[in-house]
N, C-alpha and C positions, 0 to 999 in steps of 0.2 A: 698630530692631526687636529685642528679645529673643528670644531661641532660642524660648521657649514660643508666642511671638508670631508664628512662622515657620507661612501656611500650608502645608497636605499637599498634597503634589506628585500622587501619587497619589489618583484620586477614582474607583478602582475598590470598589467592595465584594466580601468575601469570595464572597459569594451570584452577587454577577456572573461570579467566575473560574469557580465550579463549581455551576452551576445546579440537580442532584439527584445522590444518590450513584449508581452505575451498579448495576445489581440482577447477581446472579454470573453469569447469563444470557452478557448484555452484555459484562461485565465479560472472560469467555472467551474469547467471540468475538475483541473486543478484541485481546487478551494472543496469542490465536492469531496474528490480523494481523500483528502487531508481531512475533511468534517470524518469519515464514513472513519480513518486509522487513527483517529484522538482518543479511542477508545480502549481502554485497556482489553476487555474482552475480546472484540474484533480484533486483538491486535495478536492475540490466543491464538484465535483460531486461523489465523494466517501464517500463523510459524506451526498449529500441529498438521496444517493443509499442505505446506511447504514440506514439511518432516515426516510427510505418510509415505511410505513405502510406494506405494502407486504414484503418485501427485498428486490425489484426488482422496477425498472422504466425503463418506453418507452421513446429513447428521446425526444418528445412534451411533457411528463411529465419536463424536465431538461432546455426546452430551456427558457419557463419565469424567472425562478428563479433565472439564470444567465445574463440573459438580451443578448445572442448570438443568431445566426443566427445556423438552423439544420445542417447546413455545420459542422459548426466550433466545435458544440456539438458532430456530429458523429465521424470529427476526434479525436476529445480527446477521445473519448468513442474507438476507435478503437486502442489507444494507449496504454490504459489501457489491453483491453483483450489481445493482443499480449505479453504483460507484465505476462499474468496470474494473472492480479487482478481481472479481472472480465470475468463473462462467458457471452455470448451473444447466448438468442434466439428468431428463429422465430415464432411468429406464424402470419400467415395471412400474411399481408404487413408490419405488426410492428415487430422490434426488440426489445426486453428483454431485459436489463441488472441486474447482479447479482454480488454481491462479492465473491469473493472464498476466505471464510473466513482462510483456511493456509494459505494462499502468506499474508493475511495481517498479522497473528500473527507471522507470521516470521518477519517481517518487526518491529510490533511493539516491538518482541524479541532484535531488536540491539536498541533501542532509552531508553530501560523499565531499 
């Protein structure tokens, strides 16, 4: 067989890898996500959020396991919900947190 006679290994098409360009909307939202999970810590506490028995943790649930101070955990944790990764609620004096699991499978969609 001749080189030029070698078929393409690949039988994806362009159109397949990126199905429509992202409108700047999207595109934000995105770029947000991604700023709020470049973090190592945030990136903690979203697999021990993801691996809590409930789905959900209060952060005095987060602060031992990190070794941080409740400051430093609520801001990351505040970083995250503003992202739309995670939902936060009250009840009482505690706050809740939650994943919203689309923002992640989106997320996991560009890396998969």
């Amino acid at each position: 067989m001749q080189p030029d006679e070698i078929p393409p290994t690949d039988q994806h098409q362009p159109s397949d890898v990126i199905p429509e360009p992202l409108t700047r909307s999207a595109a934000e939202q995105l770029a947000g996500a991604l700023k709020a999970v470049a973090d190592p810590t945030r990136l903690q506490l979203l697999s021990l959020i993801i691996g809590s028995p409930a789905g959900e943790a209060c952060v005095n649930d987060l602060i031992v396991p990190l070794g941080l101070t409740q400051p430093t955990v609520s801001h990351h944790l505040k970083i995250l919900v503003d992202a739309g990764l995670l939902t936060r609620q009250k009840r009482g004096k505690w706050a809740w947190y939650a994943v919203v699991p689309e923002r992640l499978d989106g997320l996991r969609g560009l890396i998969a």
